[in-house]
FITI-366307 format. One record per residue: residue in one letter; x, y, z of N, C-alpha, C, O in turn. Coordinates in steps of 0.02 Angstrom, whole numbers. Layout:
<sites>
site resn: A; n.x: X; n.y: Y; n.z: Z; ca.x: X; ca.y: Y; ca.z: Z; c.x: X; c.y: Y; c.z: Z; o.x: X; o.y: Y; o.z: Z;
...
</sites>
This chain:
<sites>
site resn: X; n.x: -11547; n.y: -8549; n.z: -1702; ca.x: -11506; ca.y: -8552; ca.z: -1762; c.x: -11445; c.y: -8506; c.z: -1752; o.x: -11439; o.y: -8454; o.z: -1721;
site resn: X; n.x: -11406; n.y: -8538; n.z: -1784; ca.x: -11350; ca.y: -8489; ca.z: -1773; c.x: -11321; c.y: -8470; c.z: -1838; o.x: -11340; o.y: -8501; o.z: -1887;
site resn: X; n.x: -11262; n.y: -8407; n.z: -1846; ca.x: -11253; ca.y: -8371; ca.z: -1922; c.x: -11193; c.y: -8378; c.z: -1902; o.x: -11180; o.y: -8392; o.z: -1844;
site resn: X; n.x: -11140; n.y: -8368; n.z: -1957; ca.x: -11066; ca.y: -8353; ca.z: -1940; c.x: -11074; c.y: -8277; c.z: -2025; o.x: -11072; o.y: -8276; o.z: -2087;
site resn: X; n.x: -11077; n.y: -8254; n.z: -1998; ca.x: -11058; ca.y: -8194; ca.z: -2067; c.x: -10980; c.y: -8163; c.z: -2081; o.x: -10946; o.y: -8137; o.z: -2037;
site resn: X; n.x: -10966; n.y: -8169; n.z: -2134; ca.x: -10903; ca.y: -8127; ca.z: -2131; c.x: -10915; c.y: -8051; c.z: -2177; o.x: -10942; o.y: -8059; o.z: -2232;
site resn: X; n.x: -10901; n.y: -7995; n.z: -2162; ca.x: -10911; ca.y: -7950; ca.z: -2178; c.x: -10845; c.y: -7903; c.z: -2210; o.x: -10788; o.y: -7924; o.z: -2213;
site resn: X; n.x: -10868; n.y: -7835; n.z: -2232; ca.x: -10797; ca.y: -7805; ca.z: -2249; c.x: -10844; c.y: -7714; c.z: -2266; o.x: -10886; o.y: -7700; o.z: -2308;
site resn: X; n.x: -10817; n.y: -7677; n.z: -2219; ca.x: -10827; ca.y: -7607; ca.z: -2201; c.x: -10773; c.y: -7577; c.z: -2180; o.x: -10716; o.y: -7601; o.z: -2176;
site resn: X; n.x: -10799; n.y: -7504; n.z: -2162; ca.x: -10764; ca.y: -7460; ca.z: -2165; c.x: -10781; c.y: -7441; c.z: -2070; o.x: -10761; o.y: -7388; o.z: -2046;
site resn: X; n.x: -10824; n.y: -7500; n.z: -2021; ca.x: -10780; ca.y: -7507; ca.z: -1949; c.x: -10802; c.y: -7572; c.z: -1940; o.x: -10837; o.y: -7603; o.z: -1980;
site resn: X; n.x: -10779; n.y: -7595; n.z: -1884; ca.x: -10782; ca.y: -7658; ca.z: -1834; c.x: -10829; c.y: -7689; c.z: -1833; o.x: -10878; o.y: -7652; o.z: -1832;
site resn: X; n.x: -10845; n.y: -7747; n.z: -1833; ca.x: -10910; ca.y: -7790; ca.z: -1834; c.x: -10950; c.y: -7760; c.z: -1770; o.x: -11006; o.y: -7734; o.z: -1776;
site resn: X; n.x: -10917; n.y: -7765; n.z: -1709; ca.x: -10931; ca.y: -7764; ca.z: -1646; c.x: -11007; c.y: -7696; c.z: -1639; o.x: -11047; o.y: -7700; o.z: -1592;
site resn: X; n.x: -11012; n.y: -7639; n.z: -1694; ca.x: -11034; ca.y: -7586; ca.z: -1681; c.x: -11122; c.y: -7614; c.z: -1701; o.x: -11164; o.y: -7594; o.z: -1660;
site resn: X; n.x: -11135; n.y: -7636; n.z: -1730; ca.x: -11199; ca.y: -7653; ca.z: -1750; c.x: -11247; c.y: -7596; c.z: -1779; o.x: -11308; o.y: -7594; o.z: -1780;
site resn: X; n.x: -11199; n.y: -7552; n.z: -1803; ca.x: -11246; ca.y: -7496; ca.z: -1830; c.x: -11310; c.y: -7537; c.z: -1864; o.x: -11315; o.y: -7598; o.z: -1872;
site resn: X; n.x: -11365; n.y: -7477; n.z: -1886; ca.x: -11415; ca.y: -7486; ca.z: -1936; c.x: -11409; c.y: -7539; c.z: -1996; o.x: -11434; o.y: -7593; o.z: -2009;
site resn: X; n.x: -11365; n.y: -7495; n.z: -2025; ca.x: -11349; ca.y: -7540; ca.z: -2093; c.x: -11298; c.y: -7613; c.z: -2101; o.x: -11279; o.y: -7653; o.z: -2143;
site resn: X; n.x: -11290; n.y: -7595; n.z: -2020; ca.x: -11214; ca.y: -7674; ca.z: -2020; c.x: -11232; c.y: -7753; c.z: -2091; o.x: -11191; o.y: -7783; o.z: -2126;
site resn: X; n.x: -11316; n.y: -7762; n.z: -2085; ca.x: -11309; ca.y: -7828; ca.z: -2138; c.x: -11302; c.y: -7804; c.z: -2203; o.x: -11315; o.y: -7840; o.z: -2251;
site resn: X; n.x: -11281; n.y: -7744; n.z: -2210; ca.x: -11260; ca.y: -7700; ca.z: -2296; c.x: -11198; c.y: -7735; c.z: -2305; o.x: -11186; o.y: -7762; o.z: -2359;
site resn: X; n.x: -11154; n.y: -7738; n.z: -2255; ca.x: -11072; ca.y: -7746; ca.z: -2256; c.x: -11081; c.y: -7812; c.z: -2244; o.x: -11035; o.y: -7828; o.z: -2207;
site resn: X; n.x: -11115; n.y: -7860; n.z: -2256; ca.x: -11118; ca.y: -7947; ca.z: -2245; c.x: -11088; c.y: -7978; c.z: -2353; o.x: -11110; o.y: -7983; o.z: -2410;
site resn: X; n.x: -11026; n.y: -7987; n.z: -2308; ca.x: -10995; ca.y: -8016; ca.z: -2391; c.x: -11024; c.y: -8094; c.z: -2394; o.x: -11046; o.y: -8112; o.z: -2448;
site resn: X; n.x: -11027; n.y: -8150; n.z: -2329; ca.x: -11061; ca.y: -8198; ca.z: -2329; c.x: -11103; c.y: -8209; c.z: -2267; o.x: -11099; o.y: -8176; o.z: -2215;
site resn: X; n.x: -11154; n.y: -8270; n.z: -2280; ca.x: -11186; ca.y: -8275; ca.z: -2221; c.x: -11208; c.y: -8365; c.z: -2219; o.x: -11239; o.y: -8391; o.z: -2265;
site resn: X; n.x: -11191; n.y: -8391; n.z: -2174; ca.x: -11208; ca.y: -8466; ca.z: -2177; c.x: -11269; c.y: -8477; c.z: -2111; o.x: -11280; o.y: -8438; o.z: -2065;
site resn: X; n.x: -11293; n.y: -8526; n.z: -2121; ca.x: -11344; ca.y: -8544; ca.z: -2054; c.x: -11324; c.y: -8606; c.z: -2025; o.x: -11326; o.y: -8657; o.z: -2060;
site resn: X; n.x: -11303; n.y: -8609; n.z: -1963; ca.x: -11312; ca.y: -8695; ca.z: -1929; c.x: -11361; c.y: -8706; c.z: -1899; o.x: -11390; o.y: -8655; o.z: -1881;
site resn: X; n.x: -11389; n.y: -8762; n.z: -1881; ca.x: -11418; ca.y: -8779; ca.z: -1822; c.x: -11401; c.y: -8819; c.z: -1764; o.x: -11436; o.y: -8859; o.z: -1734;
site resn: X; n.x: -11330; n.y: -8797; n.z: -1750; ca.x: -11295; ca.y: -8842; ca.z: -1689; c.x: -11247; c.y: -8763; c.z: -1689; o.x: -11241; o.y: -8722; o.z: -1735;
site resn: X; n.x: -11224; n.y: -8763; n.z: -1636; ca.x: -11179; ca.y: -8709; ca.z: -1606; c.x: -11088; c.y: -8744; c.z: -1623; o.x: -11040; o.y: -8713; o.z: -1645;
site resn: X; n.x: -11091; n.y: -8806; n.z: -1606; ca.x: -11057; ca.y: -8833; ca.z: -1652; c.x: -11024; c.y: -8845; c.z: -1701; o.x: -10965; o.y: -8860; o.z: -1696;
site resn: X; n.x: -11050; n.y: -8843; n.z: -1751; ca.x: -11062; ca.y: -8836; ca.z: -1818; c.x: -11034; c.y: -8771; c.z: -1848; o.x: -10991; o.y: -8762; o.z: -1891;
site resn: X; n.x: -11082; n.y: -8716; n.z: -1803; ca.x: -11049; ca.y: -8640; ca.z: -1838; c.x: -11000; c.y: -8623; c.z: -1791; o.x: -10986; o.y: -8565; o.z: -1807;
site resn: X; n.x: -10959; n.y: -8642; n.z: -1733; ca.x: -10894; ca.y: -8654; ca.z: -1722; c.x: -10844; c.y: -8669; c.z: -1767; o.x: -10798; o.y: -8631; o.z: -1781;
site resn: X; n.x: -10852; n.y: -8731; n.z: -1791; ca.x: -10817; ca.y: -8757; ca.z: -1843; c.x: -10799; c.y: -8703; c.z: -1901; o.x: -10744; o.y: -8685; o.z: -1921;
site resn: X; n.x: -10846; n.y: -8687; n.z: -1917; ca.x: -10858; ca.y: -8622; ca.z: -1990; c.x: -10830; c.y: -8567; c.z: -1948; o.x: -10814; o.y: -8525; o.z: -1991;
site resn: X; n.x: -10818; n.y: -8547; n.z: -1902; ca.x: -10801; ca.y: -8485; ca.z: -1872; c.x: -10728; c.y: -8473; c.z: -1865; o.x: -10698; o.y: -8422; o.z: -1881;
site resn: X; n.x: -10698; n.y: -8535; n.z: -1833; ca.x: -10621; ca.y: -8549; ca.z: -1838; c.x: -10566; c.y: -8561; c.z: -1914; o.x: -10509; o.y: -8545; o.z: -1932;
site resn: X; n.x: -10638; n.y: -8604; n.z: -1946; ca.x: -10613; ca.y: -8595; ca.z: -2022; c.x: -10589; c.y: -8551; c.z: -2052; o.x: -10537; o.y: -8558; o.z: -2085;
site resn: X; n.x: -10627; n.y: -8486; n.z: -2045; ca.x: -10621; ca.y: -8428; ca.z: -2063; c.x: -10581; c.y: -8382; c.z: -2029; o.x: -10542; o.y: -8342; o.z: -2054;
site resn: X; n.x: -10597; n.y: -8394; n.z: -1949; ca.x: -10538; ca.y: -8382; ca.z: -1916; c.x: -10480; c.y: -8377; c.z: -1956; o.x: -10471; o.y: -8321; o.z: -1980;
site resn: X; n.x: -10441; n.y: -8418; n.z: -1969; ca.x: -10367; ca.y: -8470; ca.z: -1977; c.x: -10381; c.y: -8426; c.z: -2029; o.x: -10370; o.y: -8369; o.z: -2008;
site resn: X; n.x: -10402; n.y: -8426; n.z: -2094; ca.x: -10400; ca.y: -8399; ca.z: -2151; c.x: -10397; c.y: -8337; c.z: -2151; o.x: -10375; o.y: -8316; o.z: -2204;
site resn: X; n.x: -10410; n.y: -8292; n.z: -2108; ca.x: -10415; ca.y: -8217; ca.z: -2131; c.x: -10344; c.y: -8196; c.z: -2079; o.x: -10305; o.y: -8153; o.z: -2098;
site resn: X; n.x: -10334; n.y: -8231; n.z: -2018; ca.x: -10276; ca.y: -8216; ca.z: -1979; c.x: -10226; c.y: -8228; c.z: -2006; o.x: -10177; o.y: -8199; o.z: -1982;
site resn: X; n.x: -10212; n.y: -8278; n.z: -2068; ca.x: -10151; ca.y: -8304; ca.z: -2100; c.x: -10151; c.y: -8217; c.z: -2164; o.x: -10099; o.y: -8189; o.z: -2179;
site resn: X; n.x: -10200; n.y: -8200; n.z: -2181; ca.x: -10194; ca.y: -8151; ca.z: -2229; c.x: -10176; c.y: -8065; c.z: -2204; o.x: -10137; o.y: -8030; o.z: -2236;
site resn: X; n.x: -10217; n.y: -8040; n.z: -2137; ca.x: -10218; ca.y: -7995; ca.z: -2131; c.x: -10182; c.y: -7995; c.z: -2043; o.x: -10194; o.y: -8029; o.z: -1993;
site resn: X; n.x: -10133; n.y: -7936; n.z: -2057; ca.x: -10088; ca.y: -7938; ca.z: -1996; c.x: -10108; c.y: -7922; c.z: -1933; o.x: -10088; o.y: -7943; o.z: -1878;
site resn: X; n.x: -10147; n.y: -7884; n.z: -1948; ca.x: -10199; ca.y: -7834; ca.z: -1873; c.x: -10266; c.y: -7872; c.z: -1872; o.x: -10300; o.y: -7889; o.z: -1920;
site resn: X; n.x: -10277; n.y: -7882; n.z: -1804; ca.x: -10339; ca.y: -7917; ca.z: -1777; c.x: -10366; c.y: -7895; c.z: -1705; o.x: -10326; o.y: -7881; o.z: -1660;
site resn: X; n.x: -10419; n.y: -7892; n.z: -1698; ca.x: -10437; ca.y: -7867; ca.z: -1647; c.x: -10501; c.y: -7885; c.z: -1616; o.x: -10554; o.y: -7856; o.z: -1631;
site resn: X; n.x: -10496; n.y: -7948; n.z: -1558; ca.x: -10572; ca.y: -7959; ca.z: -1554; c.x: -10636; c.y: -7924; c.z: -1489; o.x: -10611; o.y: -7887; o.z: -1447;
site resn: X; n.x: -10665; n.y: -7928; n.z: -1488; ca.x: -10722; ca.y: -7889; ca.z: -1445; c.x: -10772; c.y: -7944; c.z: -1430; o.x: -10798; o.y: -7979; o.z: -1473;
site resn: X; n.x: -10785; n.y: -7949; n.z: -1354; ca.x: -10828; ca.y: -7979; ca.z: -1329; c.x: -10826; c.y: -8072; c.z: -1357; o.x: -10771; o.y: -8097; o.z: -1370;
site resn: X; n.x: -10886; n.y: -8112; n.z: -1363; ca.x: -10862; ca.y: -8192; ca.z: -1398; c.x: -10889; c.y: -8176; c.z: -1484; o.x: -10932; o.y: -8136; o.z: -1503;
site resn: X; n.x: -10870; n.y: -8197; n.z: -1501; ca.x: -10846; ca.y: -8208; ca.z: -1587; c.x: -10860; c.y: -8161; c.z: -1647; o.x: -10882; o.y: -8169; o.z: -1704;
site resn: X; n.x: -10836; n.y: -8107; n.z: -1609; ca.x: -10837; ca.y: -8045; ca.z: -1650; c.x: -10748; c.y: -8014; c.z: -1651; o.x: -10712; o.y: -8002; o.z: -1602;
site resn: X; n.x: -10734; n.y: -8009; n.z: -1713; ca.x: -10660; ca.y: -8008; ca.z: -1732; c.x: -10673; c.y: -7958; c.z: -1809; o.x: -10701; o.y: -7972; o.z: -1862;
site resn: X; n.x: -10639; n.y: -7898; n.z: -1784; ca.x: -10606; ca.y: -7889; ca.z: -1853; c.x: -10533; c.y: -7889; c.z: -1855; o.x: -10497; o.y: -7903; o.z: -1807;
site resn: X; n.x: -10512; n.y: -7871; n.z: -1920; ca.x: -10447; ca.y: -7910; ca.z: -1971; c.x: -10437; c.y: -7845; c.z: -2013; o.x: -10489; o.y: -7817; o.z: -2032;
site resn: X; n.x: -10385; n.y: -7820; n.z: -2028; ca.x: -10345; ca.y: -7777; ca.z: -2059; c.x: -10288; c.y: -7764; c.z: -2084; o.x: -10243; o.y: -7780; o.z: -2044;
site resn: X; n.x: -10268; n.y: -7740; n.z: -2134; ca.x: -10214; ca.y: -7709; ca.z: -2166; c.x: -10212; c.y: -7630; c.z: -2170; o.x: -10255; o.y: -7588; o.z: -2183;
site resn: X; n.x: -10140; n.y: -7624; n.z: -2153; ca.x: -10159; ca.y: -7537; ca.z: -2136; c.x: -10166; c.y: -7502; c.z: -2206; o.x: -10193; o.y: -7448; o.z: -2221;
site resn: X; n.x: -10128; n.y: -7553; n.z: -2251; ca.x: -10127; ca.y: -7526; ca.z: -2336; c.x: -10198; c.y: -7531; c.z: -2365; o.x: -10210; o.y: -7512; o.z: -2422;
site resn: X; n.x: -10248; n.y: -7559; n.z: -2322; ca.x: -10307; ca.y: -7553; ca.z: -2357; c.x: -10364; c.y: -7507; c.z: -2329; o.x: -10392; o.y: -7523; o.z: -2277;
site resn: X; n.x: -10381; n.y: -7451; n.z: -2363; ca.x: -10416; ca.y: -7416; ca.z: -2360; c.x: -10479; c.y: -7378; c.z: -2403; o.x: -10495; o.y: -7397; o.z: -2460;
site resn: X; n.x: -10511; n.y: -7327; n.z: -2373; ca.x: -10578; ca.y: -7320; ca.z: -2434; c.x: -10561; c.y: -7242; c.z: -2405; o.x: -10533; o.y: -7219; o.z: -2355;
site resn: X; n.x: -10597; n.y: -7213; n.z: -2471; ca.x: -10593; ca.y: -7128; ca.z: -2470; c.x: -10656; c.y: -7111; c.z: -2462; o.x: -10701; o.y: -7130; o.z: -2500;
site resn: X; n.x: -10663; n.y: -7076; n.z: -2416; ca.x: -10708; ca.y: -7067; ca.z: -2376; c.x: -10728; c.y: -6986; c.z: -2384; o.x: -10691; o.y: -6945; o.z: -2357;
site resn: X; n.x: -10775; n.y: -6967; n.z: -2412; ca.x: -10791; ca.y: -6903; ca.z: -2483; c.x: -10814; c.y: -6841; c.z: -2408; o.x: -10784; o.y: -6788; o.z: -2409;
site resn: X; n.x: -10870; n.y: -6854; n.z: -2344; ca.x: -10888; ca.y: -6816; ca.z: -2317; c.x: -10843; c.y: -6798; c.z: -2264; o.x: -10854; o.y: -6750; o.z: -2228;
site resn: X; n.x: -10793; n.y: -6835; n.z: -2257; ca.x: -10730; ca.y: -6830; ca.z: -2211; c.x: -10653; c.y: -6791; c.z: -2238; o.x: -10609; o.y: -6762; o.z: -2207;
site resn: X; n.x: -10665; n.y: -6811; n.z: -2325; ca.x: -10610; ca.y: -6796; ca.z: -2356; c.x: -10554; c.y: -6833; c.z: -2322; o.x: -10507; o.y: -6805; o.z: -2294;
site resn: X; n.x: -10560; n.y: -6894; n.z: -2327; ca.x: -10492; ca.y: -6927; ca.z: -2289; c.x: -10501; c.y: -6997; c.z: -2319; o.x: -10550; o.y: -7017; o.z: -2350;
site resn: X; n.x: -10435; n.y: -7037; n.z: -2299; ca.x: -10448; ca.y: -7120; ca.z: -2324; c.x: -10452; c.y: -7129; c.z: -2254; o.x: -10427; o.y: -7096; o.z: -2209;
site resn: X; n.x: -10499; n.y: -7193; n.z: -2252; ca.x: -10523; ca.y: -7221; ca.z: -2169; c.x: -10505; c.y: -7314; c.z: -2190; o.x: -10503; o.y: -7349; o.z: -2240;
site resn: X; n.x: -10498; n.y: -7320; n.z: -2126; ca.x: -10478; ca.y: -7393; ca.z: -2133; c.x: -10515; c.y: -7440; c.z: -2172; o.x: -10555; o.y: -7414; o.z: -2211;
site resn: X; n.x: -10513; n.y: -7495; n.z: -2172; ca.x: -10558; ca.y: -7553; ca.z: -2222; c.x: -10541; c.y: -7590; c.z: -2170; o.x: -10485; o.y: -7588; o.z: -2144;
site resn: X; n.x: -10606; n.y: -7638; n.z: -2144; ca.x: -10598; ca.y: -7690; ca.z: -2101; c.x: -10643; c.y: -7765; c.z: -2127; o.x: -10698; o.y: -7769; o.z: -2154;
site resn: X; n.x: -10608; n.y: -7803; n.z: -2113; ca.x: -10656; ca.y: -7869; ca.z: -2120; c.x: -10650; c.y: -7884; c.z: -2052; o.x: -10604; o.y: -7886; o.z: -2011;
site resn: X; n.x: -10738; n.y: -7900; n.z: -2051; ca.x: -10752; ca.y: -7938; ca.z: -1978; c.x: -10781; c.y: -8018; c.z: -1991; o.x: -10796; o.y: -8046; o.z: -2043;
site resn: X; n.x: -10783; n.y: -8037; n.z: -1935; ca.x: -10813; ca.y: -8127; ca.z: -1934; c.x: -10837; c.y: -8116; c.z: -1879; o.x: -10810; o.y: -8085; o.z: -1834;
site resn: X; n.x: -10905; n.y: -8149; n.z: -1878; ca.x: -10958; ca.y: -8136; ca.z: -1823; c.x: -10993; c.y: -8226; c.z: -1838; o.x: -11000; o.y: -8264; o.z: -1885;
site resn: X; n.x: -11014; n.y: -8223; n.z: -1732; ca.x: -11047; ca.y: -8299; ca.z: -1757; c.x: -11112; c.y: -8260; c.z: -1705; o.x: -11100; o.y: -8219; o.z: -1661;
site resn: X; n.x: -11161; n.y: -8278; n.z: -1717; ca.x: -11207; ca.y: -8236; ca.z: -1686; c.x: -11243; c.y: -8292; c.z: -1679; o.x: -11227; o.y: -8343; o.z: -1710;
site resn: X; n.x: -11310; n.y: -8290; n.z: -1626; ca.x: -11368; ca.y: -8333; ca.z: -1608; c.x: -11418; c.y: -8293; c.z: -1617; o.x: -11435; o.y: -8249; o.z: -1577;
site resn: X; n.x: -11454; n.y: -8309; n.z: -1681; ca.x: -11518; ca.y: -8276; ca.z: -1705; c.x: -11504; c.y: -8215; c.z: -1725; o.x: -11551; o.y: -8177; o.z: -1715;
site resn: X; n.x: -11460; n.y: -8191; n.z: -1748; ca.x: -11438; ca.y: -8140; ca.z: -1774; c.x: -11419; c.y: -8082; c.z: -1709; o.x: -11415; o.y: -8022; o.z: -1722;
site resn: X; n.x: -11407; n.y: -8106; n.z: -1643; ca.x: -11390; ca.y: -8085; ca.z: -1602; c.x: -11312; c.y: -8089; c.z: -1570; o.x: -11295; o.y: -8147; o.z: -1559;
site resn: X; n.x: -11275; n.y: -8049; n.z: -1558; ca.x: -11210; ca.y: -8077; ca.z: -1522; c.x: -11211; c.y: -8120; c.z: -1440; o.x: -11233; o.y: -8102; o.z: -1386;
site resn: X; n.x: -11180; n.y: -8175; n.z: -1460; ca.x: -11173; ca.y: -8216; ca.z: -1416; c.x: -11149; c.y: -8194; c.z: -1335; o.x: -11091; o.y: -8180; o.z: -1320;
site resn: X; n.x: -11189; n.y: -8194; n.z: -1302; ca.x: -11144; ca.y: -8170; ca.z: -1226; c.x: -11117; c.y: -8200; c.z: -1186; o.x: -11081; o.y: -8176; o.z: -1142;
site resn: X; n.x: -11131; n.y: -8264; n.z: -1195; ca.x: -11093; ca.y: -8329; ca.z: -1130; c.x: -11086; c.y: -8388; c.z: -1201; o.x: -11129; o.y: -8396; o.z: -1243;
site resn: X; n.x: -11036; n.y: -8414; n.z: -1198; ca.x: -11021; ca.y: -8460; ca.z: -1228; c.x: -11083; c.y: -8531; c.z: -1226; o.x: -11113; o.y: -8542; o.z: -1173;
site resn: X; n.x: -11096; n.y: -8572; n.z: -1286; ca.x: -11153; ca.y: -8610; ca.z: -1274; c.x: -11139; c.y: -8641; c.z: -1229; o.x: -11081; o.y: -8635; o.z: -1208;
site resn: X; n.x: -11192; n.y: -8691; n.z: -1191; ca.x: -11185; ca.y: -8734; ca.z: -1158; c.x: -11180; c.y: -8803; c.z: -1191; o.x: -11235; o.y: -8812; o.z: -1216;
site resn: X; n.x: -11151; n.y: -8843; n.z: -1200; ca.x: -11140; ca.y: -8884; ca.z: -1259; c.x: -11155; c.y: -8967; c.z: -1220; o.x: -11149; o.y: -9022; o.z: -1246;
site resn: X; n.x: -11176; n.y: -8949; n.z: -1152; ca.x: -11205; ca.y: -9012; ca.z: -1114; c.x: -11264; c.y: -9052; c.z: -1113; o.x: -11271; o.y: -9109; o.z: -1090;
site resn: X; n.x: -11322; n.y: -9000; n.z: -1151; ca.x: -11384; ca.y: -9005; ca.z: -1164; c.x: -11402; c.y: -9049; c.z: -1213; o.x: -11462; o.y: -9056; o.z: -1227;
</sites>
């Protein structure tokens, strides 16, 4: 099964801390790799048309930013960035070789 989640924190999808499915704003399921391609680029296109800074890591892990958007951050005493990420994962895992789509 595969997920495409789009998220929105205070770092990068790519880190997978503990709490990373806290910061899950949505979450869809496919059962074709296919399928959550489709939903991945969707979202793609949509968040790259909104937010100017992008930055991706490894296959389909991308976050998206505005430098004007930020969160105040109380144990740091500072504002720290705000990021939205889009993640397409296999079993709630990050993808490491692109599917094989011959099978």
């Amino acid at each position: 099964m595969y997920q495409v989640y789009l998220m929105k924190g205070e770092y990068e999808p790519w880190w997978f801390f503990e709490d990373w499915k806290t910061l899950v704003l949505s979450e869809t399921s496919f059962p074709t790799y296919e399928e959550a391609v489709r939903s991945y680029n969707e979202h793609d296109e949509q968040l790259t048309s909104k937010y100017p800074f992008k930055k991706t890591k490894g296959n389909y892990l991308v976050a998206y930013w505005s430098e004007d958007e930020s969160v105040y951050c109380e144990s740091c005493e500072d504002d720290i960035q705000l990021y939205y990420g889009l993640m397409l994962l296999k079993n709630d895992k990050a993808i490491e070789e692109p599917a094989n789509t011959c099978n």
